[in-house]
KOLVOLUM-631922 format. One line per field, with one value per residue: x, y, z of N, C-alpha, C in turn; residue number from 1. Coordinates in nm, 2 decimals. Each point is the difference from the previous one (the first is absolute). Example, Ala and Ser with C-alpha at 12.3 -4.5 7.8 and 13.67 -1.06 7.14 Angstrom:
npx c(1.32|-0.04)
npy c(-0.57|0.11)
npz c(0.78|-0.07)
capx c(-0.09|0.09)
capy c(0.12|0.11)
capz c(0.00|0.00)
cpx c(0.09|-0.08)
cpy c(0.12|0.11)
cpz c(0.00|0.08)
num c(1|2)
***
This chain:
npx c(-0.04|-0.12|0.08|0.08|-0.04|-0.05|-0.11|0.01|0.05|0.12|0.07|0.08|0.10|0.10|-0.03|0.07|-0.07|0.01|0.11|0.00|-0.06|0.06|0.05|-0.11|0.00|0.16|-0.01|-0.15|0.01|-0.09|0.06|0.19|-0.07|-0.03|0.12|0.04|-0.06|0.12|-0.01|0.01|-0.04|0.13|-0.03|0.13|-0.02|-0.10|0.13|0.07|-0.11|-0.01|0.15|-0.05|-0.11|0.11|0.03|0.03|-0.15|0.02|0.06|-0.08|-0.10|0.03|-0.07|0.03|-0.14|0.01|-0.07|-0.03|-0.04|-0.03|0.04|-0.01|0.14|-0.09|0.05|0.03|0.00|0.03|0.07|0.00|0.13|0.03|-0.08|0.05|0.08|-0.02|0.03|0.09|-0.09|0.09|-0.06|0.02|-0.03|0.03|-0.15|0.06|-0.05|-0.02|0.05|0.08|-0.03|-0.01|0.02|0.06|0.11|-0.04|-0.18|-0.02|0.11|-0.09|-0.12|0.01|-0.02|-0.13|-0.03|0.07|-0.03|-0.16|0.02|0.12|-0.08|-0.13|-0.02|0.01|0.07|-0.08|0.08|-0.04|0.04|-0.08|-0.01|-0.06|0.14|0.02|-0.10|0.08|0.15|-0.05|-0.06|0.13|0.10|-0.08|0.01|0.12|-0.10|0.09|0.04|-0.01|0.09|0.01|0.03|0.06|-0.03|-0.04|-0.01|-0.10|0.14|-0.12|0.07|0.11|-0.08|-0.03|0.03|-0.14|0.08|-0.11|-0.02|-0.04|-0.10|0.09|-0.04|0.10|-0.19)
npy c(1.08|0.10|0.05|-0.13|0.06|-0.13|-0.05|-0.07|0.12|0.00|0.06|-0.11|0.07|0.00|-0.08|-0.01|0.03|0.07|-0.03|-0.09|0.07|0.09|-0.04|0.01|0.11|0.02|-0.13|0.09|-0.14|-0.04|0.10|-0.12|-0.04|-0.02|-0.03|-0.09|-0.11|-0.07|0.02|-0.13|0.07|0.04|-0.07|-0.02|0.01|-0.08|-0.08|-0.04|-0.05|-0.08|-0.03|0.01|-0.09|0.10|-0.01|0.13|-0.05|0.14|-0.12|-0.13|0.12|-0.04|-0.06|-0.09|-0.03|-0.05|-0.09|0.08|-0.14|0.06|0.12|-0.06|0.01|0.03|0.08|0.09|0.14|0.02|0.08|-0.02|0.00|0.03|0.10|0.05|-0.04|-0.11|0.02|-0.16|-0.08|-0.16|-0.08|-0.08|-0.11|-0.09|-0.10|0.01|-0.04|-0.10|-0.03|0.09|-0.07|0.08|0.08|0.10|-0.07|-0.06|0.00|-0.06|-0.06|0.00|0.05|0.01|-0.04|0.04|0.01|-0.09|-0.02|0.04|-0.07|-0.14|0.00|0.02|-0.12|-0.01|-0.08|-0.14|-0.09|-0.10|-0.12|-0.09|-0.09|-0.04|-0.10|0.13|-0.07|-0.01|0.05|-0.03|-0.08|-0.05|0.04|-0.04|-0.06|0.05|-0.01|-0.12|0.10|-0.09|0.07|-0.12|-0.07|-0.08|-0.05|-0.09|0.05|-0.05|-0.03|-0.12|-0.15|0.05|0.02|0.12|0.10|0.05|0.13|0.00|0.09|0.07|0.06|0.12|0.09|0.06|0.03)
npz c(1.63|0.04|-0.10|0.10|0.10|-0.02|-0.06|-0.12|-0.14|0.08|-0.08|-0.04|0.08|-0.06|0.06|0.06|0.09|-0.10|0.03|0.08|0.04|0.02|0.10|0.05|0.03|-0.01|0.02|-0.02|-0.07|0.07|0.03|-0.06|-0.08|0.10|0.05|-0.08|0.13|-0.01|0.10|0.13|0.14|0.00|0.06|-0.06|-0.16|0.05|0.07|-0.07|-0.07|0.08|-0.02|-0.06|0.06|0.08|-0.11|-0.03|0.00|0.03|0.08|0.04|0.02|0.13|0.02|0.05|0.00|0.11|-0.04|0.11|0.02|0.09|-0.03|-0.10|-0.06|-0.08|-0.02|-0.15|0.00|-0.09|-0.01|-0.11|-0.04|0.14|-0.11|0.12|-0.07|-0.01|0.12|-0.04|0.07|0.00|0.04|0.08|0.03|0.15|0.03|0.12|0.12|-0.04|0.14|-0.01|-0.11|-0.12|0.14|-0.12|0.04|-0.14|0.04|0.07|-0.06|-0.09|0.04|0.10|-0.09|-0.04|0.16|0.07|-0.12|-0.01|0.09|0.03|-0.07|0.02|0.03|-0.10|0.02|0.04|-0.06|-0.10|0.02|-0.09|0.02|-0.11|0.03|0.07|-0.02|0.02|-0.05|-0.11|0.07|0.07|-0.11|-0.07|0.11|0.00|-0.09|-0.01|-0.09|-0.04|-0.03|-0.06|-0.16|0.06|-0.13|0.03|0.10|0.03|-0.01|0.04|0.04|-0.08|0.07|-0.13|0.06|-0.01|0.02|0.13|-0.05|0.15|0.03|0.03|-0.03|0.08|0.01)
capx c(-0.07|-0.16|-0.02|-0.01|-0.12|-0.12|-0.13|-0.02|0.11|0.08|0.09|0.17|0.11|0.03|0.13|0.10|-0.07|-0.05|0.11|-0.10|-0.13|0.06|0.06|-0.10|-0.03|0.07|0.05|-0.09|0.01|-0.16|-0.02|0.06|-0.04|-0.09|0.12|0.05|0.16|0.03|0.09|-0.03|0.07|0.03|0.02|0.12|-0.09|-0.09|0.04|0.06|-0.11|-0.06|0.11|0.00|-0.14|-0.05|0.08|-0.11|-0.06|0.05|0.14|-0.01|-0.12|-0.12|-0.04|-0.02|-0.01|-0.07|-0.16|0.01|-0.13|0.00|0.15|0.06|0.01|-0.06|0.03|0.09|-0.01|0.10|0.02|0.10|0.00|-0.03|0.08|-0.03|-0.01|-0.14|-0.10|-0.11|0.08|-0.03|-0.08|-0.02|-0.07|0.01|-0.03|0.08|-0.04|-0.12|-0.11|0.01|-0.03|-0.17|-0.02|-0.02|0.16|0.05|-0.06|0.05|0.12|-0.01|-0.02|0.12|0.13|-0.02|-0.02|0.20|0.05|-0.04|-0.02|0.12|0.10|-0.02|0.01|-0.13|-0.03|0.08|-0.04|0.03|0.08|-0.04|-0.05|-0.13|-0.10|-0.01|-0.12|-0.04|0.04|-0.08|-0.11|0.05|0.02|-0.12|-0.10|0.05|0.02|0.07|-0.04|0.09|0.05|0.15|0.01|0.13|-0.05|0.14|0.13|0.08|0.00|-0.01|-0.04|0.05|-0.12|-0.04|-0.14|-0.03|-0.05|-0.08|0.06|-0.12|0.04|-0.10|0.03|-0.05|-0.02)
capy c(0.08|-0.06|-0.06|-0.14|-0.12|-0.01|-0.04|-0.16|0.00|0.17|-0.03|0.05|0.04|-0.13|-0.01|-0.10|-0.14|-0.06|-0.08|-0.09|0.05|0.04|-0.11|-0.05|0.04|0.03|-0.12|-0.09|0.01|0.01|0.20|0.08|0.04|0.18|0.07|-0.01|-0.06|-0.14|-0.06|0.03|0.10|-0.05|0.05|0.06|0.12|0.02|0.11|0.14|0.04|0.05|0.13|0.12|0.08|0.03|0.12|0.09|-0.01|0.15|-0.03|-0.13|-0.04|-0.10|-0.03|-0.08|-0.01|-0.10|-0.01|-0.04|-0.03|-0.05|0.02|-0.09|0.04|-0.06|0.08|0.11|0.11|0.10|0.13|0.02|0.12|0.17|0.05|0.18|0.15|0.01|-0.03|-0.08|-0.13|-0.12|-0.07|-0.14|-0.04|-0.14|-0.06|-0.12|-0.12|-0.03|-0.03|0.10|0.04|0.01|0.08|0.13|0.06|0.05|0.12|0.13|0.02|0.09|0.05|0.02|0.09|0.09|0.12|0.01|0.02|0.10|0.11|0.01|-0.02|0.12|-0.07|0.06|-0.12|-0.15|-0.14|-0.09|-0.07|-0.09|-0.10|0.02|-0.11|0.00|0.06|-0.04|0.10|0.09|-0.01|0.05|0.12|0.05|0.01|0.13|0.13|0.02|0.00|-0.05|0.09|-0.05|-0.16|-0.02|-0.13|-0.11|0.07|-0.10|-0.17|-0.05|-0.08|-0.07|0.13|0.15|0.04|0.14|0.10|0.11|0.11|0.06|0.14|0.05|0.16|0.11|0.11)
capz c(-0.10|-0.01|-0.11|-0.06|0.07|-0.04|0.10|0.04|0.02|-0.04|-0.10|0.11|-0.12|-0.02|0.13|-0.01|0.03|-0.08|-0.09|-0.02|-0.09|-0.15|-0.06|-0.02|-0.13|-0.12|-0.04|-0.04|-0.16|-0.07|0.01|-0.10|-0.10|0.01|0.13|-0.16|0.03|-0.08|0.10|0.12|0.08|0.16|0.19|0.00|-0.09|0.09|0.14|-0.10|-0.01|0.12|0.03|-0.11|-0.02|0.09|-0.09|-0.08|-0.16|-0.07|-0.01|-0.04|-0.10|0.02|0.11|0.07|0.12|0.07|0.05|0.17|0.05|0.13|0.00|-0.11|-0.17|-0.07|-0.15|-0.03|-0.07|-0.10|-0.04|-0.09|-0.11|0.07|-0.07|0.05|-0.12|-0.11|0.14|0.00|0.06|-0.02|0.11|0.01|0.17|0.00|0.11|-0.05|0.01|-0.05|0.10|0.02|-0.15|0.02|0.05|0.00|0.04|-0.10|-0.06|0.11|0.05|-0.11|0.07|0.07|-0.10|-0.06|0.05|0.03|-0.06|-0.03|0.12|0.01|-0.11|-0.09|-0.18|-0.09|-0.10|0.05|-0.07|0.04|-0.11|0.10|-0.12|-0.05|0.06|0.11|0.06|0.16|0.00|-0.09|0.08|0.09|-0.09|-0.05|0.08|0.11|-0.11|-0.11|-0.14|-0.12|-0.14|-0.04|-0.02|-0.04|-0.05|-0.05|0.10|0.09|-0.05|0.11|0.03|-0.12|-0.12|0.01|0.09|0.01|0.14|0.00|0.04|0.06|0.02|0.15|0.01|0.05|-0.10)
cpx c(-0.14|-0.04|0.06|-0.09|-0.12|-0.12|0.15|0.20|0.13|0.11|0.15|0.08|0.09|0.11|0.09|-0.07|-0.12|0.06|-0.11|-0.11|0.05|0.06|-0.10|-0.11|0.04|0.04|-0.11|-0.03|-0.11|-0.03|0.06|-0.09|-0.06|0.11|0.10|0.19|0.01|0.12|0.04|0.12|0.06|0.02|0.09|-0.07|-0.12|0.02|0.05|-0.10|-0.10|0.09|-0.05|-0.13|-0.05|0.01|-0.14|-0.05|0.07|0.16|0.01|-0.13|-0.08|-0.04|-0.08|-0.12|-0.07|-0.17|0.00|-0.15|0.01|0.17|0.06|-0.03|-0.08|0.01|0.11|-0.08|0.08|-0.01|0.11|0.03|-0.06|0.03|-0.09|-0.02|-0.12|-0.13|-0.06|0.11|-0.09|-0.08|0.02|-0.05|-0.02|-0.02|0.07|-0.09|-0.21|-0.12|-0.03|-0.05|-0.18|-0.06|0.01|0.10|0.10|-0.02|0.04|0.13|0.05|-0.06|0.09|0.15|-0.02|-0.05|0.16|0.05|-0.05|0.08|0.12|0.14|-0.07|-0.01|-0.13|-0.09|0.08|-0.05|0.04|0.00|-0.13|0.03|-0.09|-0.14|0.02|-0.14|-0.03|0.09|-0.06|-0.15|0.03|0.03|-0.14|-0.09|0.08|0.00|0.13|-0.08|0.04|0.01|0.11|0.00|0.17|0.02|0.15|0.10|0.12|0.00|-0.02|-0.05|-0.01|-0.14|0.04|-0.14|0.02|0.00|-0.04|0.05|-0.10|0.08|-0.10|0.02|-0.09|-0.06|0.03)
cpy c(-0.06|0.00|-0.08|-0.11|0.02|-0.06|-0.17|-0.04|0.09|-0.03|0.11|-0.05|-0.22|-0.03|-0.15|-0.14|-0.02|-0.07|-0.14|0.01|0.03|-0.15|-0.13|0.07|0.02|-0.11|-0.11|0.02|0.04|0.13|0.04|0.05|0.19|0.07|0.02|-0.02|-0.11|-0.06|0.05|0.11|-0.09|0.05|0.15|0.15|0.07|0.12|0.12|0.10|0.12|0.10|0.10|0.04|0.10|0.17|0.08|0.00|0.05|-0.04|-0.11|-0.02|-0.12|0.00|-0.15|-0.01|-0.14|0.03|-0.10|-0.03|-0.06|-0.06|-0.13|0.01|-0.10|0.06|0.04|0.07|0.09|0.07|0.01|0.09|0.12|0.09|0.17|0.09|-0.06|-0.06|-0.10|-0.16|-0.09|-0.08|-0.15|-0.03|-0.16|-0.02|-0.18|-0.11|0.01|0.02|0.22|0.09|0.04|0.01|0.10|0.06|0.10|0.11|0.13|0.04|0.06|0.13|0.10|0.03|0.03|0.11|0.05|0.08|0.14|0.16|0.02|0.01|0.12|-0.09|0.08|-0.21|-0.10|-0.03|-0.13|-0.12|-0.13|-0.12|-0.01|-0.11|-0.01|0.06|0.05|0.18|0.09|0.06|0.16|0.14|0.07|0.05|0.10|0.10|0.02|-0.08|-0.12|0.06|-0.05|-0.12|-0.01|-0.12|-0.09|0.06|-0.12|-0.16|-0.06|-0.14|-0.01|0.10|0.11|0.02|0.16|0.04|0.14|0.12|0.08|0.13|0.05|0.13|0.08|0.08|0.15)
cpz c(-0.02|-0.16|-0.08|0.08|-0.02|0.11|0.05|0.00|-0.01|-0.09|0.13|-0.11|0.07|0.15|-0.02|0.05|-0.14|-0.11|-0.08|-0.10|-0.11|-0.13|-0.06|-0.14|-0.09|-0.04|0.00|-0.11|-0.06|0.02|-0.11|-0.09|0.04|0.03|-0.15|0.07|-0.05|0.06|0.14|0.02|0.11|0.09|0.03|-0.05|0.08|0.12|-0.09|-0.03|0.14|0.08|-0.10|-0.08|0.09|-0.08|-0.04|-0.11|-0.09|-0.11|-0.11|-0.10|0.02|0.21|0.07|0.12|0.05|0.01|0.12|0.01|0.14|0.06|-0.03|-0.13|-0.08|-0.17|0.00|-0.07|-0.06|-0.06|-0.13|-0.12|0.00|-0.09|0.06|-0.13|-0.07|0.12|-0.05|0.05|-0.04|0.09|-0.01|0.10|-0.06|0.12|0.00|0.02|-0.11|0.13|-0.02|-0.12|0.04|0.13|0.05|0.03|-0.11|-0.04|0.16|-0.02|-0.16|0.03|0.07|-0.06|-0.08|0.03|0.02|-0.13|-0.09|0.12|0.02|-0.11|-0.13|-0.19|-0.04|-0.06|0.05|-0.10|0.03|-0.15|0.02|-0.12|-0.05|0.10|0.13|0.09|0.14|0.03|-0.10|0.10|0.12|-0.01|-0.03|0.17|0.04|-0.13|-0.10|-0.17|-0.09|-0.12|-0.05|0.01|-0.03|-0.08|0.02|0.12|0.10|-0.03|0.12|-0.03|-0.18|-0.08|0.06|0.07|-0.03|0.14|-0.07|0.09|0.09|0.08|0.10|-0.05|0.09|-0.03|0.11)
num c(1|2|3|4|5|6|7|8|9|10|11|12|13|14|15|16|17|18|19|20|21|22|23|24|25|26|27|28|29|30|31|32|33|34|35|36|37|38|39|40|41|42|43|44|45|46|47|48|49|50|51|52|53|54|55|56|57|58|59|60|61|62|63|64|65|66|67|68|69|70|71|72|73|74|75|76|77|78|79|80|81|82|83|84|85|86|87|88|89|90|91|92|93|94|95|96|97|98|99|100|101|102|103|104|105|106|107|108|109|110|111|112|113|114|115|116|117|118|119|120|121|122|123|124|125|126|127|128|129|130|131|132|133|134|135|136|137|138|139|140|141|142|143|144|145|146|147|148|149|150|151|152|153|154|155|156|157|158|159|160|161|162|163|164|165|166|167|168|169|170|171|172|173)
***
């Protein structure tokens, strides 16, 4: 599909050889706070997992995909809380390693699903959840044309404080 590849990188659906990776992202602690897990996945759940992301947005309400930089995984991108009757989905995206941050992988592979998702899926509206003090994803958001319209005050307990998330939006006009 030529509307998940991009100039530097292409977003693919999840394969079994990416057990590892996976496992590497979902059980680094320093992401819980954005991902809002609180305890590791195992190996065991993981394959479980990869048996059964192979399922229809349409069914499950969410979608999975890999950010492929020089055919090695370097992200996740997501798709969540698919809701078709009101045409509007959720977004997340995570570059895992730091060497990979802040050159532009985030913003392409946003991008890129939000063309996937205007065209294939017909949403009218993505949004997205961020923390107040997350600059670097508030930065990110704002450069591919989503809004910030929504303070969530006091939403998430983290690291013993309340933190505000910000709520951003994309609409179709």
């Amino acid at each position: 599909m030529e509307t998940l590849k991009g100039k530097h990188i292409n977003l693919r659906a999840l394969e079994p050889e990416d057990l590892e990776f996976l496992e590497i992202i979902e059980n680094d602690e320093s992401i819980w706070e954005v991902s809002h897990t609180q305890t590791p996945y195992s190996s065991y759940i993981l394959k479980e997992y990869l048996k059964n992301c192979h399922k229809d947005i349409y069914e499950v309400k969410q979608l999975r995909l890999v950010i492929d930089h020089n055919e090695r995984a370097i992200g996740l991108i997501d798709l969540f809380d698919f809701d078709p009757k009101n045409r509007r989905v959720g977004v997340g995206v995570i570059i895992a390693e730091n060497e990979n941050r802040n050159k532009g992988f985030g913003k392409e592979a946003v991008q890129l699903l939000i063309d996937y998702t205007f065209t294939y899926l017909g949403v009218h509206q993505l949004y997205c959840n961020i923390a107040e003090d997350n600059t670097n994803s508030i930065r990110l958001f704002e450069s591919c044309g989503f809004i910030k319209s929504g303070l969530k005050k006091d939403w998430n307990f983290v690291g013993g404080v309340f933190k505000n998330e910000l709520l951003f939006q994309l609409i179709k006009s």
